[in-house]
N, C-alpha and C positions, 0 to 999 in steps of 0.2 A: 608404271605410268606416272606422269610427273603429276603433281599437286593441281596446277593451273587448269591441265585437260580433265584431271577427275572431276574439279570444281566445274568446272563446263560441262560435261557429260551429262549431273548430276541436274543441272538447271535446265538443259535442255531434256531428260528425261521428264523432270517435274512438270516442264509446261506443257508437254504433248501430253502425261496425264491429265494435268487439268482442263487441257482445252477439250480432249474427247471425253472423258470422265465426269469430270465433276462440273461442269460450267453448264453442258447442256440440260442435266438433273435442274440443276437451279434454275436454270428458265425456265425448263414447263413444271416447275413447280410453282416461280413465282407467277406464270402465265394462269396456271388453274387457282391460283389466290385469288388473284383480280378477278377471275370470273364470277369465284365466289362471294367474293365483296361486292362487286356489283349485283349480284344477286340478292345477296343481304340488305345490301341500301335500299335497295328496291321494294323490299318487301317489308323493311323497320324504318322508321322514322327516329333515329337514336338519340336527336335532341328531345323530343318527346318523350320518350323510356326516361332520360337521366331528370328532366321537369317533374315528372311526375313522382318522382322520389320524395316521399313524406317529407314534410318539413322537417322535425324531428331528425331525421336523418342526412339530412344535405348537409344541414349546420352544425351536427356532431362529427365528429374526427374517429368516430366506433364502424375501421373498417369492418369489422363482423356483420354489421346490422348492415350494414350496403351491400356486403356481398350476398348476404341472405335473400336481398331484395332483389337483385339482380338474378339469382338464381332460381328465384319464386317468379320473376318477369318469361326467365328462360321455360319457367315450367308450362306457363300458362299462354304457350306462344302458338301459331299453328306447326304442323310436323314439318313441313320445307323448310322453314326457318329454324328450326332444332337441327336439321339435319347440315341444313349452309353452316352454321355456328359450329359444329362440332369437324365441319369439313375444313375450316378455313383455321380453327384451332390446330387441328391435327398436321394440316398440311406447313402452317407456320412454325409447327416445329419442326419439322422437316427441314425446312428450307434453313432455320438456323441452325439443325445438327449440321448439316452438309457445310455450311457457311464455317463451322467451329473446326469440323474436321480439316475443312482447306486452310484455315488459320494456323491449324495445329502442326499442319505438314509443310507447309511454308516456314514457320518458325525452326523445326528441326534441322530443315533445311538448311536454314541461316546459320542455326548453330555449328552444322558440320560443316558450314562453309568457314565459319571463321575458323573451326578446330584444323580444317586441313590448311588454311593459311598460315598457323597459328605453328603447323608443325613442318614447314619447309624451312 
């Protein structure tokens, strides 16, 4: 098989994988983010959470004592909102492993595209 068709084969393989594969995952991944973010807006007021951060703490640069604060905010929050934060965390990484791994296979891709150009 000559170089040209394999490089084509190769690309048109790639994108019927990602158009049925990987593309649809990312959208109802990022579709149930937005829900949950709306969810979350709804129910935190975030400009309020970061306001009410000790003085002390706003104007010091000691991420530790922020994140402390933050994490004592998330404590004492009601449970739906513990639960949307840790849904819309979870699903956010999701949606960037999958975004990484498309990256990843795209990039190989290119490299073997150059290497079979590379070797005709």
């Amino acid at each position: 098989m000559s170089p040209y068709l394999k490089n084509r084969l190769l690309w048109k393989i790639y994108f019927v994988w990602f158009f049925r594969r990987i593309l649809p995952l990312i959208l109802l991944q990022i579709a149930i983010l937005i829900v949950g973010l709306k969810i979350f807006a709804s129910k935190v007021f975030v400009a309020q959470v970061i306001k009410n951060v000790p003085a002390g703490q706003s104007s010091n640069n000691d991420i530790w004592t922020f994140a402390q604060y933050l994490f004592n905010a998330f404590l004492h929050t009601r449970p739906i909102v513990q639960i949307t934060i840790l849904l819309v965390l979870g699903l956010g990484s999701l949606v960037l492993r999958d975004i990484g791994r498309a990256l990843l296979i795209y990039i190989e891709t290119m490299r073997r595209r150059r290497e079979t150009n590379h070797s005709a």
